[in-house]
C-alpha positions as a printed NumPy array, in Angstrom:
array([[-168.666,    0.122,  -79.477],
       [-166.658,    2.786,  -81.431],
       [-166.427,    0.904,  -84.354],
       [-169.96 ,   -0.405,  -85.006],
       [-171.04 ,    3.53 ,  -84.014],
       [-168.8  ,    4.333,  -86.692],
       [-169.964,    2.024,  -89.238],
       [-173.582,    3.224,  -88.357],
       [-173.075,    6.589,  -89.206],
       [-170.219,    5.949,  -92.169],
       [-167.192,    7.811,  -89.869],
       [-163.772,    6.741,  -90.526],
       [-162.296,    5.292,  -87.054],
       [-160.277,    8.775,  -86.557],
       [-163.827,   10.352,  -87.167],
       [-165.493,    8.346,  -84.352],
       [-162.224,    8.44 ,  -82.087],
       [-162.304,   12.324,  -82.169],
       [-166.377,   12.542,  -81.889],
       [-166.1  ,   10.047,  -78.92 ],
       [-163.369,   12.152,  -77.904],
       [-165.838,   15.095,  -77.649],
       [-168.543,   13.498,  -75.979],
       [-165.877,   12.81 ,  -72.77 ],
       [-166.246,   16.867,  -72.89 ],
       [-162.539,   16.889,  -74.209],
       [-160.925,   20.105,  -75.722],
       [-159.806,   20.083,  -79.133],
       [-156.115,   20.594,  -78.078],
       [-156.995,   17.849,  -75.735],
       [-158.687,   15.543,  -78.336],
       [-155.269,   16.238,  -80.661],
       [-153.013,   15.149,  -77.994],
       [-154.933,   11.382,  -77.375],
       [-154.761,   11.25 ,  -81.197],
       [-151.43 ,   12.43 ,  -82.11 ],
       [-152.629,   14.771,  -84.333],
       [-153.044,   18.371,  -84.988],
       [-155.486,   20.905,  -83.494],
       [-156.566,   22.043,  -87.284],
       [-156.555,   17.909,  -87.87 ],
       [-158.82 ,   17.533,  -85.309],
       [-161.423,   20.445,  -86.629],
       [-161.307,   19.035,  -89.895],
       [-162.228,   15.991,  -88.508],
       [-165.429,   17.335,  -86.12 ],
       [-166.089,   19.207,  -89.812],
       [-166.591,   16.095,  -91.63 ],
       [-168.554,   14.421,  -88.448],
       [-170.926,   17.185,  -88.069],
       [-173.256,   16.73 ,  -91.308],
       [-172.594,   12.776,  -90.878],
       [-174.407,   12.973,  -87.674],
       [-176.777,   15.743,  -89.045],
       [-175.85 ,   18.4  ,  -85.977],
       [-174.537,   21.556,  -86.437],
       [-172.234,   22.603,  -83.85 ],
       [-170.135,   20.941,  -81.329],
       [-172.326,   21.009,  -78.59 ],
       [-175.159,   19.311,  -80.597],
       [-172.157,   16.856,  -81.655],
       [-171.406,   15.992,  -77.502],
       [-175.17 ,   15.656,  -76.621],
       [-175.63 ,   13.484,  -79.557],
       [-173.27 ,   10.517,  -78.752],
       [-174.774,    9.757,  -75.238],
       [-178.963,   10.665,  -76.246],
       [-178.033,    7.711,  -79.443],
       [-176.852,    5.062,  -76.577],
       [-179.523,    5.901,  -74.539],
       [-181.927,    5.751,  -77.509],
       [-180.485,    2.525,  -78.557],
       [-180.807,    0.831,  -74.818],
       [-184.152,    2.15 ,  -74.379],
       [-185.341,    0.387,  -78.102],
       [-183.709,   -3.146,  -77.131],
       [-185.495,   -3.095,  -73.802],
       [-188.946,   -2.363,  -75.315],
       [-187.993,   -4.914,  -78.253],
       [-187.036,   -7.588,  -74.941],
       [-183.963,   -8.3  ,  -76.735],
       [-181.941,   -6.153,  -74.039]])
């Protein structure tokens, strides 16, 4: 699910990791410790998510993850293919 999310909206796997991350309502320290990375890695990461997603903040960025699943559910049911 990551992955093909990823490949949808051209994020690098760390970039989708860290925006999934986010949408769990994770802290940035937080989000650098499941990635064993560095708070200032994981704000240049968000940085490079945010215009890839077109949002502009991280709480457009959290909203935006679930409302896409929920967009993409709702168009294979009225397509009958889900």
């Amino acid at each position: 699910m990551i992955d093909e999310f990823g490949r949808e909206f051209q994020l690098t796997p760390r970039e989708a990791e860290v925006l999934f991350c986010l949408a769990m309502g994770k802290t940035n320290p937080e989000i650098a410790t499941i990635t064993d990375s560095a708070v200032r890695t994981v704000e240049a990461h968000l940085r490079q998510v945010y215009p890839k997603i077109e949002v502009e903040n991280r709480q457009a960025a959290a909203v935006f993850v679930p409302d896409h699943f929920r967009s993409k559910k709702r168009d294979l049911h009225e397509s009958g293919t889900g």
